[in-house]
C-alpha positions as CSV (number, residue, x, y, z in Angstrom):
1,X,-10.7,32.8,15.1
2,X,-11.6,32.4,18.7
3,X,-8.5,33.1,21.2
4,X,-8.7,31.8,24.7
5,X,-5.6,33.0,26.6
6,X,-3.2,30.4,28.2
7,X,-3.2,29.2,31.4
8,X,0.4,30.3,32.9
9,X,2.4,28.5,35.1
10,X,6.0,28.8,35.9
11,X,7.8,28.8,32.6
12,X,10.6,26.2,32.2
13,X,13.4,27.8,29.4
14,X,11.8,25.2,26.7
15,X,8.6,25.3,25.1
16,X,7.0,22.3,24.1
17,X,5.0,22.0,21.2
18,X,2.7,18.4,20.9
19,X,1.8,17.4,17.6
20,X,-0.9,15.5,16.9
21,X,-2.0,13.1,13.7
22,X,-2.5,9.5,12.6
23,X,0.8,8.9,14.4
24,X,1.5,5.4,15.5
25,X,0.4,3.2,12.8
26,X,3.7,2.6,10.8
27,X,2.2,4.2,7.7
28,X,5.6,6.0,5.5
29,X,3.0,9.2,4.7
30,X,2.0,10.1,8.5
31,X,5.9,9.1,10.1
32,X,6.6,11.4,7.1
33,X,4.9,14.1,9.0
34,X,6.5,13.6,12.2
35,X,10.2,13.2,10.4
36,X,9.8,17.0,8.8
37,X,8.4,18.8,12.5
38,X,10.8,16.7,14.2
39,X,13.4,19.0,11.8
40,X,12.1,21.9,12.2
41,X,11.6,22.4,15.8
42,X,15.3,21.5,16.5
43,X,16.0,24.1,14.1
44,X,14.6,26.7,16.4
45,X,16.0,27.7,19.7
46,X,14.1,26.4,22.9
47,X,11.8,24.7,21.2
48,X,11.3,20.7,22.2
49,X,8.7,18.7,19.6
50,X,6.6,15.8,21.2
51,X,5.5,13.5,18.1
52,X,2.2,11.9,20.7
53,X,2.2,8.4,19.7
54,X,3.9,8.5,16.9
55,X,5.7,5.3,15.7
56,X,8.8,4.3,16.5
57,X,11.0,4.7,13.8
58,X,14.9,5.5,13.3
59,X,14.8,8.9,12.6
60,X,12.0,9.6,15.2
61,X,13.9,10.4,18.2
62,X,11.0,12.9,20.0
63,X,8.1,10.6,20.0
64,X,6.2,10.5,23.2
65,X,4.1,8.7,25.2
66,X,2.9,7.9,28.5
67,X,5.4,5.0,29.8
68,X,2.9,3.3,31.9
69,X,0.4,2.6,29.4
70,X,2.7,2.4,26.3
71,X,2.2,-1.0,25.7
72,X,-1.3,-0.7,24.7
73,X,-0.8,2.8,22.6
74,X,-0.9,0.7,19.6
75,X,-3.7,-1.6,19.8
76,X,-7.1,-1.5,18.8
77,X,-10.2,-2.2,20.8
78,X,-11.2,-0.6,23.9
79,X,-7.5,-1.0,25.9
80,X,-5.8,0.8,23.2
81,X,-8.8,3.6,22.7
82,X,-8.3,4.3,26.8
83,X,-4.6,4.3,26.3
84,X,-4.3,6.9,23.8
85,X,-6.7,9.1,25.7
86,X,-4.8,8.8,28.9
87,X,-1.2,9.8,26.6
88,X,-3.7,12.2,24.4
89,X,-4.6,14.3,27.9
90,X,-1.2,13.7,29.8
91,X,0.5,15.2,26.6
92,X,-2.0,18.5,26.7
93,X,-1.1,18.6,30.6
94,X,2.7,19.0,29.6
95,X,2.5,21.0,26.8
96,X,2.6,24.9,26.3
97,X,1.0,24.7,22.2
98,X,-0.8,22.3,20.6
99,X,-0.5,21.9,16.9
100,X,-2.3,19.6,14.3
101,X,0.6,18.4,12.0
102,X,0.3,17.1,8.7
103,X,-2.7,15.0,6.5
104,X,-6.1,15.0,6.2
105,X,-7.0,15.5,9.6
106,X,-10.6,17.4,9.1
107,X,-12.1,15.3,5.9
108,X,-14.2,12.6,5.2
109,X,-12.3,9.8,6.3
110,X,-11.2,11.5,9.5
111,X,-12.1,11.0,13.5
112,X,-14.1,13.9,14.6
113,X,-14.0,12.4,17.9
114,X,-10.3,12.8,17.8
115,X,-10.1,16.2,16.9
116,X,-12.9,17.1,19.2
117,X,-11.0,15.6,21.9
118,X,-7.9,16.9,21.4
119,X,-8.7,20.5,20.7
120,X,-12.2,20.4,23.9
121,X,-9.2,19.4,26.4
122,X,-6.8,22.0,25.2
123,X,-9.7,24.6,25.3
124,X,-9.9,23.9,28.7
125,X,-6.5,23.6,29.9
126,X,-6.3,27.3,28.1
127,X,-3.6,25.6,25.8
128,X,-3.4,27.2,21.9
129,X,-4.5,24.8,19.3
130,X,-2.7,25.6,15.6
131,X,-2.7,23.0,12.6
132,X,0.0,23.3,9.8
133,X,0.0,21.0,6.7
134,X,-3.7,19.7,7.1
135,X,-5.8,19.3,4.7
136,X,-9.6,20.3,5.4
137,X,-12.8,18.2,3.4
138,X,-14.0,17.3,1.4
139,X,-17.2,15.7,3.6
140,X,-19.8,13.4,3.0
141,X,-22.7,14.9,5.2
142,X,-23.6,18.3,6.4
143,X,-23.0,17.0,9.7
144,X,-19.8,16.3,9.4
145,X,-18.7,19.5,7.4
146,X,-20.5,21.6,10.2
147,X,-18.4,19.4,13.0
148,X,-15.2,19.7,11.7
149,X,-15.3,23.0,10.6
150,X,-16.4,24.3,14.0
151,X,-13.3,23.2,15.4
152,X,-11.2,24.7,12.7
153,X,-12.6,27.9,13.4
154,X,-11.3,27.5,17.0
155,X,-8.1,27.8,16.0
156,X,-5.5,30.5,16.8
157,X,-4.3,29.7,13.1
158,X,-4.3,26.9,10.5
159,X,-2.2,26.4,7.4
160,X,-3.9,24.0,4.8
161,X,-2.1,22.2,2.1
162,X,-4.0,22.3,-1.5
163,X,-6.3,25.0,-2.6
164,X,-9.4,22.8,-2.1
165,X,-9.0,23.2,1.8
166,X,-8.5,26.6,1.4
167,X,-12.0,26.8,0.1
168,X,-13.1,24.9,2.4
169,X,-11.7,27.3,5.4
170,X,-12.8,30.3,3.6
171,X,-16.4,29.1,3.4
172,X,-16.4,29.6,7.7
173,X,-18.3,33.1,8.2
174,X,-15.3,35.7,10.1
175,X,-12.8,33.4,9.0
176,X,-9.9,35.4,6.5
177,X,-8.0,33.0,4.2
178,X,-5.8,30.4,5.6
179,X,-2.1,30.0,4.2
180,X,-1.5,27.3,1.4
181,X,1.9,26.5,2.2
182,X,1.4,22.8,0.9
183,X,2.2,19.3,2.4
184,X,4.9,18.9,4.6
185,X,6.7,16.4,2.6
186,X,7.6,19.2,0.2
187,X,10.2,20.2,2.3
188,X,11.9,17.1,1.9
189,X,14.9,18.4,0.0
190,X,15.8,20.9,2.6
191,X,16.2,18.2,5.1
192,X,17.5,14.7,3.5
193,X,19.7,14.4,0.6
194,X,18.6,11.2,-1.1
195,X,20.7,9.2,-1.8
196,X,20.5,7.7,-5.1
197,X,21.2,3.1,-5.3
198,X,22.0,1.7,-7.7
199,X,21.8,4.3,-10.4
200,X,22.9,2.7,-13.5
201,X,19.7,0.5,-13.0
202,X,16.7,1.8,-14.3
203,X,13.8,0.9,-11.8
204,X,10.1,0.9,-11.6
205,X,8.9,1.1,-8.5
206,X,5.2,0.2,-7.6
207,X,4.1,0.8,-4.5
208,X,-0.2,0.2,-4.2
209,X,-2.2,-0.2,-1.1
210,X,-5.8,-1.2,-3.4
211,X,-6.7,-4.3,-5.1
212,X,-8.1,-2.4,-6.9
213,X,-5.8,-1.3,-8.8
214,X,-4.1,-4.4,-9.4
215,X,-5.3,-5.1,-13.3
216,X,-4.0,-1.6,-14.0
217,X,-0.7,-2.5,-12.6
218,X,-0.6,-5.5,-14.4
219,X,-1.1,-4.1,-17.4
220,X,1.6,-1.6,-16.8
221,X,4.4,-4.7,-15.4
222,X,3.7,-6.8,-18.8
223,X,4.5,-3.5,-21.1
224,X,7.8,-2.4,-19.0
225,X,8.7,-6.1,-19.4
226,X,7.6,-7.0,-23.1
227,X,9.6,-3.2,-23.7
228,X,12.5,-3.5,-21.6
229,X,12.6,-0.2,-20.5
230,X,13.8,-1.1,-17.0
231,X,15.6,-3.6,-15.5
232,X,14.2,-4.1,-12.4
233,X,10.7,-3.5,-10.3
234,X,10.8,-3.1,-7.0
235,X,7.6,-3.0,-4.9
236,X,7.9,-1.1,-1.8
237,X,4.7,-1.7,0.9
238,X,4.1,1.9,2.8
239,X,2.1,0.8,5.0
240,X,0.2,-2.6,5.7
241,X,-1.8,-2.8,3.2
242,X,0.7,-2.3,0.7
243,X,2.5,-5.0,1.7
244,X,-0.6,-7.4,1.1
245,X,-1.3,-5.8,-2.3
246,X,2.7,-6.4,-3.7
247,X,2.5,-10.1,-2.5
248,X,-0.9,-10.3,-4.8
249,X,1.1,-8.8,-7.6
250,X,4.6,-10.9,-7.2
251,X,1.9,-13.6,-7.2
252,X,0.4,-12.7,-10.3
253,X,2.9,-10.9,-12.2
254,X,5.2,-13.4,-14.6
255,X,8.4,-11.8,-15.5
256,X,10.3,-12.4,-18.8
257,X,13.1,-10.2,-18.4
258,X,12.5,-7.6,-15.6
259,X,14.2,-8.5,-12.2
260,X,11.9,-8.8,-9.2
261,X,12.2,-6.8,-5.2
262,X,10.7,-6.3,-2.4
263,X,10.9,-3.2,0.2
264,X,8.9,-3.2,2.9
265,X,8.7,0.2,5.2
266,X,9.6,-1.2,8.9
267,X,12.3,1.0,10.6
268,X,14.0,3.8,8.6
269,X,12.2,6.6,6.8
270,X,15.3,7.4,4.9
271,X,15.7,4.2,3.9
272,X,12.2,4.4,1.5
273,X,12.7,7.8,0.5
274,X,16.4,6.9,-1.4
275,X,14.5,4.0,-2.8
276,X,11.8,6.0,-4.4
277,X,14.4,9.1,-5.5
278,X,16.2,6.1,-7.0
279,X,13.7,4.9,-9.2
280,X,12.9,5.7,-12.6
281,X,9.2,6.0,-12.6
282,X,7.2,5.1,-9.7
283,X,3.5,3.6,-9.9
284,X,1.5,4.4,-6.5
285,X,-1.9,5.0,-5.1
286,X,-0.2,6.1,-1.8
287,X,0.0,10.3,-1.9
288,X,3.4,10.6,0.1
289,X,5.0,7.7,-2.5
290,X,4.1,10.3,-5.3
291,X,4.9,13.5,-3.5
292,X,8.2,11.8,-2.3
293,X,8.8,11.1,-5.9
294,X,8.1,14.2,-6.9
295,X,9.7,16.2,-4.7
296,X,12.7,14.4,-5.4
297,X,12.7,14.8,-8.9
298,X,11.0,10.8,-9.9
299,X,8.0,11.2,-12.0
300,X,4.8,9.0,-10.6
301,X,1.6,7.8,-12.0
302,X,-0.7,8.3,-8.6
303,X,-4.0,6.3,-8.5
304,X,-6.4,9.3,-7.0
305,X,-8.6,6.6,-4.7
306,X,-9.2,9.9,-2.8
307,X,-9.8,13.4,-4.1
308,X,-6.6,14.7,-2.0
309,X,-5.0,12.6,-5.0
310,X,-6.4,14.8,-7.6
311,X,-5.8,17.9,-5.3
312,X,-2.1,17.3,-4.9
313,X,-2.1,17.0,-9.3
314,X,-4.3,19.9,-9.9
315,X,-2.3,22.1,-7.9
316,X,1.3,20.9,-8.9
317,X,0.3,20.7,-12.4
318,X,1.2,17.0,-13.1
319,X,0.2,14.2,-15.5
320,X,-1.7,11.0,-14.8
321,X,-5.6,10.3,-15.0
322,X,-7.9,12.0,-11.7
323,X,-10.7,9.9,-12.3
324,X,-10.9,7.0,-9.3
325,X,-10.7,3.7,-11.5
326,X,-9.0,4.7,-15.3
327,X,-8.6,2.1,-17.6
328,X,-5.5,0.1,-17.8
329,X,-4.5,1.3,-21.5
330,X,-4.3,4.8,-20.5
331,X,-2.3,4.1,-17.1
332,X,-0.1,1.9,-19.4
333,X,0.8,5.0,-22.1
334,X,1.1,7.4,-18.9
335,X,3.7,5.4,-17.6
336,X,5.3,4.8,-21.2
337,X,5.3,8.9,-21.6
338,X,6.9,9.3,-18.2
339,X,9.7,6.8,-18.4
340,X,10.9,8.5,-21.7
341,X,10.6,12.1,-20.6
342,X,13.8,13.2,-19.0
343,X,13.6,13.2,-15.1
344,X,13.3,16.3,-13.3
345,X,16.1,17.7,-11.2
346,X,14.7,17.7,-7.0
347,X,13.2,20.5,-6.1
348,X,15.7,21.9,-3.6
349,X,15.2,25.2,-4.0
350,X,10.9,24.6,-3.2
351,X,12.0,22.6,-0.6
352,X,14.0,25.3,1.1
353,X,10.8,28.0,0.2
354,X,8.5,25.0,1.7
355,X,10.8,24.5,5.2
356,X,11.5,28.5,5.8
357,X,7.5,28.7,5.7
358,X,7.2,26.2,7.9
359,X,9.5,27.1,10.5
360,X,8.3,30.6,10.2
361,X,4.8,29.0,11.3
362,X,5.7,26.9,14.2
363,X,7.9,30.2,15.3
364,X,4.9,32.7,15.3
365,X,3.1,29.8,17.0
366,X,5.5,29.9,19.7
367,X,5.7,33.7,20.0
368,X,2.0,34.0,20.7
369,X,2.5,31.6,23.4
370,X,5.7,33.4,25.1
């Protein structure tokens, strides 16, 4: 990879490391991201993180913006684009490395304007651009593949999370094989132990950002309810969208015995991730509700809308359908066969494995830049 020394200046005793990602729009999966960095650079000496636009949660105390045009960070249209590019640039101004943390930052569904940006200004202000925990394609034109992967290969280093990215990477000419070293929410265990409510009530949680999926989910509701194997479903919104979808299914959904929540994701982090380790079985479409779950010990049926879905169960291993729309009996016995199999204990000794390789990253990320 291409290595443009750093501009020095006079060197404060901290080094600042900005991280950049689809911070800032109150989705539990990206403040996920920020929550686990945020850990690990105050577990290393002289290290400060800067979470750029991330959102403003309870456990997010390093989030950073640019005061003056703070207000508008969050908006859409052309006052929030110019916002985040004035707090995108000021951040690269006052950082010493740059680092892409967490998600599928380099895929189809991803801004290549934003990554452009972000790593074009670094390049020039001779800052070093890393990404840990990303994942990279699949794409949907040549154009795109060839876009994104050109700034990948201007990295110092990169650190994918499933093995399909690391086919991806490899497929650059000069490039050697990234590190798989997995999401960043597998190292969940290592920071936060869950706690666990209400235990002695067996829960299904369903937590589903689609309408499409709502027949499936249905279908599953009416058979925990007809079978009594739990006593309560709670659906928990991760993001916005979520929260639309569970009123559609509270709407819909006609319970006989079953008792009825809500949990919506506003200001604590912790807060959803003791609701999913709580549950019995949890029913998602959102990726960090079923790595949560699983890294926590909860097994989850997980709706693979996108083929990062089917990455994350191909490379753990782990029931459930991968096709994009399966039909509601089989989601029904998949859920029937996980809510008798004996839950896993939380994969704290992974999570320690997952966190040391992490912090050994953002370490050697901070040595080249000494």
């Amino acid at each position: 990879m291409k290595f443009l020394p750093c501009f020095r200046k006079k060197r404060t005793s901290t080094i600042r490391i900005a991280f950049f990602g689809f911070y800032g729009r109150h989705n539990f999966g990206d403040d996920l991201f920020g929550y686990v960095l945020q850990h690990l650079c105050n577990d290393i000496p002289g290290v400060e993180a800067r979470l750029v636009c991330a959102s403003a949660k309870r456990e997010l105390t390093q989030t950073w913006t640019v005061p003056v045009v703070k207000r508008w960070v969050y908006q859409s249209g052309l006052r929030g684009t110019v916002a985040r590019m004035v707090t995108y640039c000021a951040a690269l101004m006052q950082t010493d490395v740059v680092v892409f943390g967490g998600g599928s930052l380099f895929g189809a569904q991803a801004s290549i304007m934003f990554a452009r940006f972000i790593s074009s200004i670094a390049r020039v202000l001779r800052k070093p651009v890393h990404a840990l925990g990303v994942s990279v394609g699949p794409f949907v034109t040549e154009r795109r593949r060839s876009a994104n992967l050109s700034i990948v290969a201007d990295m110092i280093t990169i650190a994918v999370r499933d093995r399909a990215s690391v086919r991806t990477v490899t497929s650059i000419p000069s490039i050697t094989e990234p590190a798989n070293l997995g999401d960043l929410a597998f190292a969940l265990p290592a920071i936060y132990s869950a706690k666990r409510i209400d235990g002695r009530i067996r829960t299904l949680v369903i937590s589903i950002h689609s309408y499409e999926y709502v027949e499936q989910v249905l279908d599953i509701l009416a058979n925990v309810d007809a079978e009594n194997s739990v006593e309560r479903v709670q659906f928990v919104s991760l993001d916005a969208k979520s929260s639309h979808v569970a009123q559609e299914l509270a709407h819909k959904f006609e319970p006989r015995y079953v008792h009825v929540e809500a949990l919506n994701y506003s200001a604590s982090i912790e807060e959803i991730i003791d609701a999913l380790a709580s549950a019995k079985c949890v029913v998602t479409s959102k990726l960090h509700g079923a790595i949560t779950s699983h890294v926590y010990g909860v097994p989850a049926l997980l709706f693979c809308y996108q083929s990062k879905c089917a990455d994350f169960l191909d490379d753990n291993d782990l029931p459930g359908p991968r096709d994009k729309h399966p039909a509601s009996p089989v989601c029904v016995e998949v859920v029937r066969k996980l809510m008798q199999a004996n839950a896993a204990p939380p994969v704290r000794h992974g999570g320690t494995n997952h966190y040391a390789k992490f912090k050994e990253f953002l370490e050697r990320a901070v040595a080249r830049d000494s």
